[in-house]
NUZAMAR-62822 format. One line per field, with one value per residue: residue number from 1; x, y, z of N, C-alpha, C, O in turn. Coordinates in nm, 4 decimals. Layout:
// NUZAMAR-62822
i NUM  ...
n.east X  ...
n.north Y  ...
n.up Z  ...
ca.east X  ...
ca.north Y  ...
ca.up Z  ...
c.east X  ...
c.north Y  ...
c.up Z  ...
o.east X  ...
o.north Y  ...
o.up Z  ...
//
This chain:
// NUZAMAR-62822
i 1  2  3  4  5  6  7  8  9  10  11  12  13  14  15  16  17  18  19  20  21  22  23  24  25  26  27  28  29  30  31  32  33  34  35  36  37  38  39  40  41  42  43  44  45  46  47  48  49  50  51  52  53  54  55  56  57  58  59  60  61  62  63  64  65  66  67  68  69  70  71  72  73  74  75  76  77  78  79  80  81  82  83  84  85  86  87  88  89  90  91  92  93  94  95  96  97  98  99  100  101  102  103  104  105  106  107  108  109  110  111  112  113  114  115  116  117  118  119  120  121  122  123  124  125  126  127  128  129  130  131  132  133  134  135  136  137  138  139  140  141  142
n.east 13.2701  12.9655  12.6541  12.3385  12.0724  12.1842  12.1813  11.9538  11.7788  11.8706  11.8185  11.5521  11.5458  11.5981  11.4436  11.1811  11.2725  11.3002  11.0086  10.9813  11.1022  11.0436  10.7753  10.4778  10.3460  10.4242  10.3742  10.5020  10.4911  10.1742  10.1363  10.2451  10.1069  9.8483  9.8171  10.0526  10.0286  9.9152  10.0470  10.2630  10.1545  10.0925  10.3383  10.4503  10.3012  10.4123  10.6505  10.6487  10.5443  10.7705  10.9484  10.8225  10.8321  11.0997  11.1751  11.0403  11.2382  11.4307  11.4788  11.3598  11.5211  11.7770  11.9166  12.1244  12.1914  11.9205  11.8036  11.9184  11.8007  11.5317  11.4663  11.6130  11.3846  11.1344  11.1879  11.1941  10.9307  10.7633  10.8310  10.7797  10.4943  10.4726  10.4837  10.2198  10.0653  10.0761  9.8272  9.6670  9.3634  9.4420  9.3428  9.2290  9.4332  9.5758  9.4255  9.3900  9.6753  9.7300  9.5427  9.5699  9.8456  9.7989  9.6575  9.8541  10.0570  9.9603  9.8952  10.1447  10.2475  10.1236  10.1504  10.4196  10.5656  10.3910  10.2111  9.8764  9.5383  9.2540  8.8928  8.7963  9.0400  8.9697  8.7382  8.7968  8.9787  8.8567  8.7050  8.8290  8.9230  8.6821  8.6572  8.8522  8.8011  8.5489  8.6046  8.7228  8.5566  8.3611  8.4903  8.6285  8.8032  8.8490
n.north -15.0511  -15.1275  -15.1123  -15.2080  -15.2253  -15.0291  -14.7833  -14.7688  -14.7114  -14.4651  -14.3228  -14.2997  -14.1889  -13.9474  -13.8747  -13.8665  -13.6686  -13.4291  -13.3796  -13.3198  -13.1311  -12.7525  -12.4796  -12.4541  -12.2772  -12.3313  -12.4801  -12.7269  -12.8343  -12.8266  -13.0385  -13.2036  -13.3010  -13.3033  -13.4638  -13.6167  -13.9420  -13.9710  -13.9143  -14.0969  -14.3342  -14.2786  -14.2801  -14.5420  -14.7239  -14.5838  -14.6355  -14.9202  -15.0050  -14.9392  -15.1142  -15.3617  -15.2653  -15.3187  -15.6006  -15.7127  -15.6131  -15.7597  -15.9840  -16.2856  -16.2544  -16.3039  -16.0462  -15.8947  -15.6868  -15.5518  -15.7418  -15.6546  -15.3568  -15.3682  -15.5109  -15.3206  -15.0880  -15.2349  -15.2372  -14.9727  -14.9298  -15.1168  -14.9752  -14.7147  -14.8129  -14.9121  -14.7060  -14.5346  -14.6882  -14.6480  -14.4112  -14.4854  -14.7298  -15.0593  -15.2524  -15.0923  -14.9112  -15.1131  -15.2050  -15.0114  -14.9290  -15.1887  -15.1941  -14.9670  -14.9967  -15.2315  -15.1144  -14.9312  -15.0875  -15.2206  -15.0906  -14.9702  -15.2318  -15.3179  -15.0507  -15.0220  -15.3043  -15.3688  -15.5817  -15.8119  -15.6599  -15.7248  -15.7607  -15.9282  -15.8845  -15.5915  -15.5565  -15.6955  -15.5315  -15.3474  -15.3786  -15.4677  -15.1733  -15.0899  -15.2045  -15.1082  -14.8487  -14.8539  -14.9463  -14.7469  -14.5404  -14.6091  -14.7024  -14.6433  -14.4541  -14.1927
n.up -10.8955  -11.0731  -10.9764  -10.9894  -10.8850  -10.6416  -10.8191  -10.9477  -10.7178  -10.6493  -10.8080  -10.8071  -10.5966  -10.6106  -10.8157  -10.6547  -10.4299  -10.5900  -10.6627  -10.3929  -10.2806  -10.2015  -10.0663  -9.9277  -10.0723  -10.2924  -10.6620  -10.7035  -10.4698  -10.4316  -10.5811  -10.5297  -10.2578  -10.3237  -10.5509  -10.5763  -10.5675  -10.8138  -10.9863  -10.9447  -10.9652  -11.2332  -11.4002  -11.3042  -11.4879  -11.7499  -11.7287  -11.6828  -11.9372  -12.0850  -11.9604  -12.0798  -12.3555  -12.3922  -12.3528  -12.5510  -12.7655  -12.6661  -12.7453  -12.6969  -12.4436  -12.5047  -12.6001  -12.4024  -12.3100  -12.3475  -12.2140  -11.9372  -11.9101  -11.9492  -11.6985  -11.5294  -11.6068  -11.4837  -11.1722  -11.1363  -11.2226  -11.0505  -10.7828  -10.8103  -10.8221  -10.5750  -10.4537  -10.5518  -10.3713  -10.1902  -10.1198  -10.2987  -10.3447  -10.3690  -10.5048  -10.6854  -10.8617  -10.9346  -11.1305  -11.3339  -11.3708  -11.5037  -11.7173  -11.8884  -11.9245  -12.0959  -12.2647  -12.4147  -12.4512  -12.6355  -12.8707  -12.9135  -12.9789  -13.2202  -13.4103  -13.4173  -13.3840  -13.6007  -13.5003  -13.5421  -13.5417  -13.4485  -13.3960  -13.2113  -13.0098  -12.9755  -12.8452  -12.6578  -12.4921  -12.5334  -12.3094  -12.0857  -12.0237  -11.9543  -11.7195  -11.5368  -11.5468  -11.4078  -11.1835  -11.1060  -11.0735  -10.8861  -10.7180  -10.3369  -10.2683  -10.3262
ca.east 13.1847  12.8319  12.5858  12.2553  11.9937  12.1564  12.1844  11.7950  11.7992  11.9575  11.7736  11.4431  11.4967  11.6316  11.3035  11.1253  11.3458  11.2644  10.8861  10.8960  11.1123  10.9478  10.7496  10.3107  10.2541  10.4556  10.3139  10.5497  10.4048  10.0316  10.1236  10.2632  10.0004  9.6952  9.8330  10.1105  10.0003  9.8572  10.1842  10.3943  10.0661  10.1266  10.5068  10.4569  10.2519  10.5094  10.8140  10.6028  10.5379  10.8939  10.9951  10.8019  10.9104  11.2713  11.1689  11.0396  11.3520  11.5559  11.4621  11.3517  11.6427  11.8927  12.0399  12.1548  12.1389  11.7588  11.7618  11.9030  11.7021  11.3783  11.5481  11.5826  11.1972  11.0586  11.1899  11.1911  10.7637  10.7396  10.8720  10.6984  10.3821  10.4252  10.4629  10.0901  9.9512  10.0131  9.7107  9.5097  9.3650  9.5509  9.2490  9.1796  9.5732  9.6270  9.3156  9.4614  9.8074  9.7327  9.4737  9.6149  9.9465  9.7443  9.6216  9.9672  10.1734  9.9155  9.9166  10.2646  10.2823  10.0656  10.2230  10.5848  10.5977  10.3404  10.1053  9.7753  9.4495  9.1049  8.7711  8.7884  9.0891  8.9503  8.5847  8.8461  9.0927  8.7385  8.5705  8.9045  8.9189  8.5197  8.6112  8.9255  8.6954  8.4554  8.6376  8.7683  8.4303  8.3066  8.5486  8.6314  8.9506  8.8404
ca.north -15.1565  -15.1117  -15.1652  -15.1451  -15.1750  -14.9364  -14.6972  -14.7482  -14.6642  -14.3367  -14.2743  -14.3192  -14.1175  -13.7834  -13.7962  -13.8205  -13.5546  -13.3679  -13.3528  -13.2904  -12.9462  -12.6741  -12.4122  -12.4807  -12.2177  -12.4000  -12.5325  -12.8634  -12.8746  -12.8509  -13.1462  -13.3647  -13.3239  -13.3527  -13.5686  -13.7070  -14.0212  -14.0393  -13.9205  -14.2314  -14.4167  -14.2415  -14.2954  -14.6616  -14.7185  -14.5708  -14.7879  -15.1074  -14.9989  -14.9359  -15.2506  -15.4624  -15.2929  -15.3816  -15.7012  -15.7464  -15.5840  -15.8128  -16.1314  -16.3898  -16.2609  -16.3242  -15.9630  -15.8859  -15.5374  -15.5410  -15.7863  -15.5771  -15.2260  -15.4157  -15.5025  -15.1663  -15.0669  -15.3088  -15.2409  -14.8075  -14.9380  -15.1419  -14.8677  -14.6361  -14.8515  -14.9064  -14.5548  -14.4865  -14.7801  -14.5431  -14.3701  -14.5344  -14.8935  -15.1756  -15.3087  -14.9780  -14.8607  -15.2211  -15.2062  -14.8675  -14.9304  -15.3061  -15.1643  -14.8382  -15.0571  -15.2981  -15.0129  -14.8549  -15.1604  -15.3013  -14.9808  -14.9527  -15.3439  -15.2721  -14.9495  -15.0488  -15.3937  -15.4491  -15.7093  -15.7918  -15.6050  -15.8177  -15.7396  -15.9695  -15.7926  -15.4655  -15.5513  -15.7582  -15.4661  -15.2082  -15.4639  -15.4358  -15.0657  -15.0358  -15.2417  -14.9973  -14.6659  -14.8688  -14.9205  -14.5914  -14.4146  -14.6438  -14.6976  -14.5742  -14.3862  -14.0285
ca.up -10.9479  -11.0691  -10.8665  -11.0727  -10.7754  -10.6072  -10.9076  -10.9690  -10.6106  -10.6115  -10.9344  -10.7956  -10.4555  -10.6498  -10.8318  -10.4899  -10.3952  -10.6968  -10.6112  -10.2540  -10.2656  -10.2149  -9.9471  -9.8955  -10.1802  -10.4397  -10.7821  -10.6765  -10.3352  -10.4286  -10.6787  -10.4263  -10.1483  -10.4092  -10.6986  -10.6378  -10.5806  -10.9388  -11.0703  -10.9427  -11.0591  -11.3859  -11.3893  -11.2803  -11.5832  -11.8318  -11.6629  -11.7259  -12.0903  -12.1148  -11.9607  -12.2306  -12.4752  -12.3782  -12.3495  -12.6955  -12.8110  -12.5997  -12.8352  -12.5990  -12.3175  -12.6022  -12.6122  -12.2425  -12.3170  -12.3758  -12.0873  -11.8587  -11.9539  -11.8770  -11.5693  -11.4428  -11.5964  -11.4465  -11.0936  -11.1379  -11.2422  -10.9314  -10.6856  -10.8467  -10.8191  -10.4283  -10.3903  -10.5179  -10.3060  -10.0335  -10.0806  -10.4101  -10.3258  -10.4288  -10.6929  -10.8278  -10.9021  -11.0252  -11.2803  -11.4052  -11.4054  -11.6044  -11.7777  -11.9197  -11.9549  -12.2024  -12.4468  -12.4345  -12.4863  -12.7587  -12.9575  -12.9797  -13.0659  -13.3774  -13.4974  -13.4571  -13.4382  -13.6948  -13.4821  -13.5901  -13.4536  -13.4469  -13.3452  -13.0238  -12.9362  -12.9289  -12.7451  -12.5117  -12.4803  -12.4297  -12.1680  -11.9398  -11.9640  -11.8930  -11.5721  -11.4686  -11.5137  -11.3411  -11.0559  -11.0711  -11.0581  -10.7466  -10.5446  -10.2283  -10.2999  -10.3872
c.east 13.0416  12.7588  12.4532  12.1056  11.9713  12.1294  12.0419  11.6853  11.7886  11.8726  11.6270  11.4347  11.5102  11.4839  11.1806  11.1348  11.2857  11.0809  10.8563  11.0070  11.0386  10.8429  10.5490  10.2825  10.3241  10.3826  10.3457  10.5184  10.2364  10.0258  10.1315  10.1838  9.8552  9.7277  9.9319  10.1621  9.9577  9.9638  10.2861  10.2939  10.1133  10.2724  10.4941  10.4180  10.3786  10.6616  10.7739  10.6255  10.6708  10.9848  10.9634  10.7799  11.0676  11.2635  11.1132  11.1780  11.4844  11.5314  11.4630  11.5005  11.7342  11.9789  12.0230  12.1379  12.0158  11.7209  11.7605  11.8398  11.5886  11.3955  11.4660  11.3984  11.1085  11.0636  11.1813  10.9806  10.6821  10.7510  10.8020  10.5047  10.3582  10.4231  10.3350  10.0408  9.9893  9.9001  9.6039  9.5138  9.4340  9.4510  9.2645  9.3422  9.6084  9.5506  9.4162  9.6098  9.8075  9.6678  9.5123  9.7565  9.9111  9.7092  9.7446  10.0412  10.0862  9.9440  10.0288  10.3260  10.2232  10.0977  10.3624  10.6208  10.4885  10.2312  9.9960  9.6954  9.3173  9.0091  8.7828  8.8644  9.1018  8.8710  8.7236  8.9589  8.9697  8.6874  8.7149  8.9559  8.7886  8.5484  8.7340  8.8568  8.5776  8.5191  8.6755  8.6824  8.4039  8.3854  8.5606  8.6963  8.9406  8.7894
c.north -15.1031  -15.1658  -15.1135  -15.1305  -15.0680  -14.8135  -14.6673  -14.6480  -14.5529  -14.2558  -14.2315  -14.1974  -14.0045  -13.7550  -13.7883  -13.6671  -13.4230  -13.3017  -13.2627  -13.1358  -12.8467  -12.5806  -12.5048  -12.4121  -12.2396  -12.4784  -12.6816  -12.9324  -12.9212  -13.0212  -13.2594  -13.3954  -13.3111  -13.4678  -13.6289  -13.8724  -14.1067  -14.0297  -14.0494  -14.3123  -14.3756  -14.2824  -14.4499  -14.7098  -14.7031  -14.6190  -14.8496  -15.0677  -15.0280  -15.0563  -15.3556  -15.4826  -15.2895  -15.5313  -15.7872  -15.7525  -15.7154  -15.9611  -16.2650  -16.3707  -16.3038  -16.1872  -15.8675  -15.7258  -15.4864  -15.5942  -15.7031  -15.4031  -15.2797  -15.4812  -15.3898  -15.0797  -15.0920  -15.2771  -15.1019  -14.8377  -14.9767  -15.0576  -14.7795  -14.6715  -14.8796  -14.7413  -14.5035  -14.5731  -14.7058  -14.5056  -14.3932  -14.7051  -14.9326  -15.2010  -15.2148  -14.8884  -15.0106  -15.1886  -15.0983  -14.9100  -15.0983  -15.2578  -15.0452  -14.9137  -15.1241  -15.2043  -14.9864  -14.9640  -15.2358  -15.2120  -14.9755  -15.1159  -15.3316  -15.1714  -14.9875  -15.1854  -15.4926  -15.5913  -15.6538  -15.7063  -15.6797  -15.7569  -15.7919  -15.9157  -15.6682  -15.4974  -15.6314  -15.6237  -15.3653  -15.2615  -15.4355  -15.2670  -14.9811  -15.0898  -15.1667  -14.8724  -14.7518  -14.8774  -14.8314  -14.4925  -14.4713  -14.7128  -14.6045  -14.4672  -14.2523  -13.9802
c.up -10.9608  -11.0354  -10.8986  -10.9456  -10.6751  -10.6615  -10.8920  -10.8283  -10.5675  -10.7038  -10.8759  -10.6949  -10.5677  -10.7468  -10.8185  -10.4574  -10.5235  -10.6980  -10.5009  -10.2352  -10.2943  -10.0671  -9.9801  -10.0002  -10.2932  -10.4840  -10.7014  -10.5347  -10.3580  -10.5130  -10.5648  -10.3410  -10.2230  -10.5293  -10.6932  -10.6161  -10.6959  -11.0345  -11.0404  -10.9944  -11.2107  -11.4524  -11.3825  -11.4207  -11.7165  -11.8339  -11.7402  -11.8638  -12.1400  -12.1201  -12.0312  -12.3267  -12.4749  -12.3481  -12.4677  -12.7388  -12.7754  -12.6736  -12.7653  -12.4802  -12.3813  -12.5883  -12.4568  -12.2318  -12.2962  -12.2369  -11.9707  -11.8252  -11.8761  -11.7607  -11.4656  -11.4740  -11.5248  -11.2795  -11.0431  -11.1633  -11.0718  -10.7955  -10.7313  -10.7953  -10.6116  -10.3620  -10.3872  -10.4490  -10.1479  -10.0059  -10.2012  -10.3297  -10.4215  -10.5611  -10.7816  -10.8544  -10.9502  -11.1504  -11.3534  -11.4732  -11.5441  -11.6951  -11.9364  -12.0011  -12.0910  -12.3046  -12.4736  -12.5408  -12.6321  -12.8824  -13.0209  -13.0221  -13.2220  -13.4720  -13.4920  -13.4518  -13.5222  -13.6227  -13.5333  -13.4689  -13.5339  -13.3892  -13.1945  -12.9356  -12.8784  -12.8525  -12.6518  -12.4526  -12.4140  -12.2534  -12.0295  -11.9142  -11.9286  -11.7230  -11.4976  -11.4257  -11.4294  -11.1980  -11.0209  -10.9585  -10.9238  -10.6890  -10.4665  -10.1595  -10.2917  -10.2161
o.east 12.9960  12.7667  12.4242  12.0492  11.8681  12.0688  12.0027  11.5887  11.7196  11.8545  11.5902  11.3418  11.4008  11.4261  11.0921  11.0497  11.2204  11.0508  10.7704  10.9645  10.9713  10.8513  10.5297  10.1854  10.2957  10.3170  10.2560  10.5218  10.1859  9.9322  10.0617  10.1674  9.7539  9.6438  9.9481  10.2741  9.9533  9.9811  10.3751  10.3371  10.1678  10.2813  10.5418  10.5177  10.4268  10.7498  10.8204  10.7347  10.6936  11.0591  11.0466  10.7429  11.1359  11.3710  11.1350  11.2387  11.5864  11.5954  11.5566  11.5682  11.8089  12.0997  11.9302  12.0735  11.9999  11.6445  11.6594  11.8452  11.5566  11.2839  11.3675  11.3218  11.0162  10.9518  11.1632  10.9072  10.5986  10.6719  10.7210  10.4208  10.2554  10.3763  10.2947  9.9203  9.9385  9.8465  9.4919  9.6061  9.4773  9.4745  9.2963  9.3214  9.7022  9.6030  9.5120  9.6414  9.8749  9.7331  9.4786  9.7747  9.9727  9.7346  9.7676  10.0730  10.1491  10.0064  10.0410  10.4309  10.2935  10.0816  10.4189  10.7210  10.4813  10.1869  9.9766  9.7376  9.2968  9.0522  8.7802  8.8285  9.1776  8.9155  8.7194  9.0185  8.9683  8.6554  8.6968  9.0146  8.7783  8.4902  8.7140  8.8532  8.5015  8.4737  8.6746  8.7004  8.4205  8.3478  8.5206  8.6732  9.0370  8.7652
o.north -15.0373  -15.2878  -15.0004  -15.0219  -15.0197  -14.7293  -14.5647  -14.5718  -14.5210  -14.1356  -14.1179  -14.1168  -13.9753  -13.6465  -13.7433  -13.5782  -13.3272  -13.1878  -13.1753  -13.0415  -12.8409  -12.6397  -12.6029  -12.4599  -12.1759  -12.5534  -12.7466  -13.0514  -13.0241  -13.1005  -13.3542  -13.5162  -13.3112  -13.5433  -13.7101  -13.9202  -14.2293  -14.1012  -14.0846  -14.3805  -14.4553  -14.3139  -14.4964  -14.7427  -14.8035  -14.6310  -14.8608  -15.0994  -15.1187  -15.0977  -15.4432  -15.5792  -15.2533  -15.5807  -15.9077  -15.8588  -15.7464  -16.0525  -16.3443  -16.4672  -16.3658  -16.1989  -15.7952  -15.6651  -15.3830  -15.5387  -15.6732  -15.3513  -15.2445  -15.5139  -15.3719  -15.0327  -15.0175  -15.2857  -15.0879  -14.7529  -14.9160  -15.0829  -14.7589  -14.5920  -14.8665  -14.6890  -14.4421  -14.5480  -14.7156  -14.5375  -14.3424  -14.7714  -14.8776  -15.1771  -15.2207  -14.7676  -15.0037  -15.1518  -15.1306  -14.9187  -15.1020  -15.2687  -15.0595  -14.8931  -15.0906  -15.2235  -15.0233  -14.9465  -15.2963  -15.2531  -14.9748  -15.1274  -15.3386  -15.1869  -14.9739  -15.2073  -15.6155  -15.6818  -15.5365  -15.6821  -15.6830  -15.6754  -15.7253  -15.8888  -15.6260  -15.4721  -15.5829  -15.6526  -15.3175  -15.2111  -15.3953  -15.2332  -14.8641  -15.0426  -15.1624  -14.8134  -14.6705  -14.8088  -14.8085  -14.4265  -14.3911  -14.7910  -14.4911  -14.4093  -14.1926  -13.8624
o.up -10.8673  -11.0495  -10.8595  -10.9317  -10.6284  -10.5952  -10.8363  -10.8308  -10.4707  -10.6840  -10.9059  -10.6996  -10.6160  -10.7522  -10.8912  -10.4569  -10.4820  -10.7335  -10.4895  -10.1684  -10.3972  -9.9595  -10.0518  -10.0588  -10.3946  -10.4117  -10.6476  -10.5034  -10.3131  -10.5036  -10.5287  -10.3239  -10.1530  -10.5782  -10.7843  -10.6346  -10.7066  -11.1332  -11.1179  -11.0874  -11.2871  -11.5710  -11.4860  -11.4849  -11.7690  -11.9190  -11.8536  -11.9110  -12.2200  -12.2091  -12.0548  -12.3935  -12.5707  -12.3141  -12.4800  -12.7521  -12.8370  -12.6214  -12.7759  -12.4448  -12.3056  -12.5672  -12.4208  -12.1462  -12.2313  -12.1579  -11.9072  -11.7137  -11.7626  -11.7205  -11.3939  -11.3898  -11.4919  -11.2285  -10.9222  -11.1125  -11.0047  -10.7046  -10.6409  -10.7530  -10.5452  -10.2609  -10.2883  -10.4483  -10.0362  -9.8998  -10.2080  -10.2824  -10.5227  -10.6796  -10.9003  -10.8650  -11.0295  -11.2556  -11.4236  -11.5919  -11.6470  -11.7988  -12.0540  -12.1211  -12.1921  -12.4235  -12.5887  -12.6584  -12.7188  -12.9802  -13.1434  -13.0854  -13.3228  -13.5931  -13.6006  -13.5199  -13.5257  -13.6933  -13.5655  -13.3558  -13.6553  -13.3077  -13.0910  -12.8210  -12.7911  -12.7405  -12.5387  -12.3489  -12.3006  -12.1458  -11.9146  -11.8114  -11.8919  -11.6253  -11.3762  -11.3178  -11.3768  -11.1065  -10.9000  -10.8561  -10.8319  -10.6017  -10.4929  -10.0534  -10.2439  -10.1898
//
């Protein structure tokens, strides 16, 4: 029987696992003990995207297929996303991850599914990634 939580599960640790092999003077070592906190930030980020655009696709939760994809996105984003709140604050890895999420997912609403783009929506789309890099730069994190 499939068992999609745990799948996501299994999915998620091996590329944990996948990171953390390795001796002190490996490439994949220096990553994980300097960055890779910003990589499951980064990774978290490209889930979400993923997950709503499978949730477009999925036509108001009409095609179960779509439904369940953004499912699993959504919960491979979230795990991903508690993994960097290990060591980024919670505000400033939310800003980012929503923030970053919003250009991504608008972009690719306007080039592939054709939405409009407005003036207010850009100055409103700049003003919440002036206040991500702002929290970036001064917070407490670094």
């Amino acid at each position: 029987m499939f068992k999609p939580i745990h799948s996501v599960t299994l999915i998620l640790k091996s590329f944990i696992d996948f990171f953390r092999k390795g001796n002190e003077n490996s490439t994949v070592f220096i990553i994980q003990s300097v960055y890779m906190n910003w990589v499951y930030l980064g990774l978290a980020i490209i889930l979400e995207v993923c997950g709503t655009i499978s949730m477009k696709l999925s036509d108001g939760m009409t095609d179960i297929k779509y439904a369940v994809v953004m499912l699993l996105f959504y919960i491979l984003s979230l795990s991903a996303l508690s993994l960097a709140l290990k060591k980024i604050e919670v505000g400033i890895a939310y800003a980012i991850w929503s923030g970053i999420g919003i250009v991504l997912i608008t972009s690719i609403g306007i080039i592939f599914f054709k939405e409009t783009l407005s003036l207010p929506k850009i100055v409103c789309i700049l003003l919440i990634l002036v206040g991500a890099i702002g929290l970036n730069l001064f917070g407490t994190s670094h």
